[in-house]
C-alpha positions as CSV (number, residue, x, y, z in Angstrom):
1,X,-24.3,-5.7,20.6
2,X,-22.8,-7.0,17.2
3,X,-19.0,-8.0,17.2
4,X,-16.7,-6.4,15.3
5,X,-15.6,-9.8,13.7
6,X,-18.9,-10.2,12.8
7,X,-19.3,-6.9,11.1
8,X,-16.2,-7.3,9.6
9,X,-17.7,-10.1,7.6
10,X,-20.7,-8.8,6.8
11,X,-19.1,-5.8,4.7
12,X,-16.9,-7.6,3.3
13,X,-13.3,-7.0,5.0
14,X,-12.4,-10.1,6.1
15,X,-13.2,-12.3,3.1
16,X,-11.1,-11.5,1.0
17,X,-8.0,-10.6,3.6
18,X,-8.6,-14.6,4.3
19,X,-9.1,-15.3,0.8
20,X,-5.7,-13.9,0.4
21,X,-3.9,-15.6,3.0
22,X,-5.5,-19.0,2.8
23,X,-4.6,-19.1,-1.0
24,X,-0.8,-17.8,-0.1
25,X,0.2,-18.7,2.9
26,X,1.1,-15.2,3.9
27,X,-0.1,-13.6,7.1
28,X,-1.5,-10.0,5.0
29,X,-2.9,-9.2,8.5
30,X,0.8,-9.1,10.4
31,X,1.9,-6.5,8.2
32,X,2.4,-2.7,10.1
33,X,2.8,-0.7,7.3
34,X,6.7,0.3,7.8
35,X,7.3,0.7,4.1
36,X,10.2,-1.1,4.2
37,X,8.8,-3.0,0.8
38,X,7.5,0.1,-1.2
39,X,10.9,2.0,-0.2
40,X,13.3,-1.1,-1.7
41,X,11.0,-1.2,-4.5
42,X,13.0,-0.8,-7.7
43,X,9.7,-0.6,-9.7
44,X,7.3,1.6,-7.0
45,X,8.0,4.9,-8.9
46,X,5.8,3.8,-12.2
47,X,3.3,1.9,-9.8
48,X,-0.2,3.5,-8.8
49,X,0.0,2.4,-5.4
50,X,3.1,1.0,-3.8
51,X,3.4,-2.4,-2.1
52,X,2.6,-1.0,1.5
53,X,-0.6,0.3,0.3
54,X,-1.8,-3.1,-1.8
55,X,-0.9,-5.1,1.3
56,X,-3.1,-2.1,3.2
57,X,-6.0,-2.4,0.5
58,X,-6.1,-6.4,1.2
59,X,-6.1,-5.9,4.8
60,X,-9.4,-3.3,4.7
61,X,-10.9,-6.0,1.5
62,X,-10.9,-3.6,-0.9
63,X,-10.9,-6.4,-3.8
64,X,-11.6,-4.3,-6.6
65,X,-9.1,-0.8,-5.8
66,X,-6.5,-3.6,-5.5
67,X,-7.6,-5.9,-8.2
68,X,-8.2,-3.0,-10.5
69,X,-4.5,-1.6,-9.5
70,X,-1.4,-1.2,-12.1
71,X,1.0,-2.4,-9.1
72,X,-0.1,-5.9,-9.4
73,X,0.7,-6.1,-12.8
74,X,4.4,-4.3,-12.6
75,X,5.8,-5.8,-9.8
76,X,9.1,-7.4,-11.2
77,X,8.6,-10.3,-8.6
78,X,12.4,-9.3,-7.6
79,X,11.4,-10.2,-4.3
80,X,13.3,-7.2,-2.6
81,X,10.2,-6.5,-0.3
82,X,10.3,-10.0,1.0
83,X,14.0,-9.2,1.9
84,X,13.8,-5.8,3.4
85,X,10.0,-7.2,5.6
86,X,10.3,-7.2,9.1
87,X,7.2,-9.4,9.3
88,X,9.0,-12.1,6.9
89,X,5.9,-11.4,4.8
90,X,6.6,-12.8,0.7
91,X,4.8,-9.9,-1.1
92,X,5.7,-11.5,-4.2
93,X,3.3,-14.6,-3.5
94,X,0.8,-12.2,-2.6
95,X,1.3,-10.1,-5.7
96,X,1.2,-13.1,-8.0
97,X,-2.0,-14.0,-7.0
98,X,-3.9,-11.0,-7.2
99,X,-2.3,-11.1,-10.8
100,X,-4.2,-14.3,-10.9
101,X,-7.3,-13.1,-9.2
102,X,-6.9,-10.4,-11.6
103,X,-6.9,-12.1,-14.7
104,X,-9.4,-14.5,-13.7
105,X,-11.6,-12.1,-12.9
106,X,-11.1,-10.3,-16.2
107,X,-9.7,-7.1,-14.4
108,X,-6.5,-6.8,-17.0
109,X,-7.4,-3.4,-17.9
110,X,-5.0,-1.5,-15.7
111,X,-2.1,-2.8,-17.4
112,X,-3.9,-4.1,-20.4
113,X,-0.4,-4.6,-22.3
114,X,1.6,-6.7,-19.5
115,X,-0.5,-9.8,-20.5
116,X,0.2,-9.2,-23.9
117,X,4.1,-8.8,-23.3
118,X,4.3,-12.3,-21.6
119,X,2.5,-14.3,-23.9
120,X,4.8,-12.7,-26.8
121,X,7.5,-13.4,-24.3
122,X,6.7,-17.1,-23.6
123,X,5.8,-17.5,-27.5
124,X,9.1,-16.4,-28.5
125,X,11.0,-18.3,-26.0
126,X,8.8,-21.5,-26.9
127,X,10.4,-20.7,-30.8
128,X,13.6,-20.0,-30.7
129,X,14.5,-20.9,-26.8
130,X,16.1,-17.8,-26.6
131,X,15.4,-14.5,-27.0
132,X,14.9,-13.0,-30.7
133,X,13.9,-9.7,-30.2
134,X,13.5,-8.1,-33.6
135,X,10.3,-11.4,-33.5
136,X,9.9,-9.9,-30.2
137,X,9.2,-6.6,-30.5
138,X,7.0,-6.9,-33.9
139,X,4.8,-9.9,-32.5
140,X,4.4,-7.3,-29.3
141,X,3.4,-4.6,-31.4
142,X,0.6,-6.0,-34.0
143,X,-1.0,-7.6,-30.7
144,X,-0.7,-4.0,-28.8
145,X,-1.5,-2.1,-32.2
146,X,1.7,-0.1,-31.7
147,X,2.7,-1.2,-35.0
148,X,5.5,1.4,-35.5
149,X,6.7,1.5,-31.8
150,X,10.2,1.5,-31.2
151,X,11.3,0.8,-35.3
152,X,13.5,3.7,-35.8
153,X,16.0,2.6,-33.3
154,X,16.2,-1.1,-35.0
155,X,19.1,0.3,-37.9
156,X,21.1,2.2,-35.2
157,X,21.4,-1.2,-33.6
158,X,21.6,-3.2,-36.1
159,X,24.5,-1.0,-37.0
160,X,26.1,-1.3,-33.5
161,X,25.9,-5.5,-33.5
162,X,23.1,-5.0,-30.5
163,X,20.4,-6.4,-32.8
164,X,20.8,-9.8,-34.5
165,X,19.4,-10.2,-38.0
166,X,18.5,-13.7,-37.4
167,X,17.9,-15.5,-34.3
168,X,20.5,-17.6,-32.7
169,X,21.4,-21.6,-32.6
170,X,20.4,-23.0,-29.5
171,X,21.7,-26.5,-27.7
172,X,18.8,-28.3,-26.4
173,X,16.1,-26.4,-27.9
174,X,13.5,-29.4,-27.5
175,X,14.5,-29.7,-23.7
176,X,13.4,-25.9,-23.5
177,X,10.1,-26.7,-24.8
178,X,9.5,-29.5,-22.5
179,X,10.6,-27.2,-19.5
180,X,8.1,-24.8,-21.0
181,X,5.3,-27.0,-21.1
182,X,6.0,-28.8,-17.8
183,X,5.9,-25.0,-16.6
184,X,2.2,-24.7,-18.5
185,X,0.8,-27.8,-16.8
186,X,1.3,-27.1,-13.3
187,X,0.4,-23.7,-13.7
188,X,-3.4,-25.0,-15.2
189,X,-3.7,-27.6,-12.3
């Protein structure tokens, strides 16, 4: 008679729950599925499944249904799941790497525009150390190909002093980039 470990492994189920965990440091496997997490969520109600059910998804390995999921790509990484988890679980490590996994794995197409948004993001921040968001917002668009997206509110704000013309002096602007790249480097260890 087979164990049920040993089934387990031979579908699939445990490799990549241990995949997960080994490469987080999280126990997936302790979590009971309260909802505590998904119910704090401030970002569940645009998600496709909440953070209950991606922790549920690791635990059964269903890699793809999780790695294929929206959720991974819109968590805000606020880390008010980690708060509210009875099981001290930090679903934000978990989430960032599936977004990892994800990307490495070229699975990007749930949330095909996230990516997009934080190299614009990054880029801008790298240029002008803050943010300049009328750069912002047209870099975002050619490389999303909503090229008009958003431009009829720009002269209301403009109008209102919410929208600056030209970006902003910034103190230290060189010390931003270094952080920046320090940032780059580990990350590509």
């Amino acid at each position: 008679m087979a164990q049920a470990g040993s089934l387990d492994q031979r579908v699939g189920v445990t490799s990549f729950l241990e995949e997960v965990e080994s490469q987080t440091g999280e126990k997936v496997r302790v979590c009971y599925q309260c909802g505590k997490c998904s119910a704090g969520c401030p970002v569940g109600y645009v998600m496709d499944l909440l953070p209950n059910q991606v922790m549920r998804l690791v635990q059964l390995g269903l890699r793809q249904e999780v790695l294929n999921s929206s959720t991974i790509w819109l968590c805000a990484s606020c880390e008010t799941c980690a708060t509210r988890c009875p099981r001290e679980i930090e679903i934000v490590r978990v989430m960032d790497y599936l977004r990892e996994r994800a990307r490495i794995e070229g699975h990007t197409h749930a949330a095909r525009e996230v990516p997009i948004f934080i190299h614009t993001f990054l880029t801008n921040l790298r240029r002008f150390g803050r943010l300049y968001e009328p750069m912002l917002v047209g870099t975002y668009n050619l490389a999303s190909g909503h090229l008009t997206k958003d431009m009829d509110k720009a002269p209301a704000m403009i109008l209102k002093r919410k929208l600056a013309l030209l970006p902003a002096r910034v103190k230290g602007l060189g010390r931003m980039r270094q952080i920046l790249k320090n940032i780059q480097e580990i990350e590509h260890r």
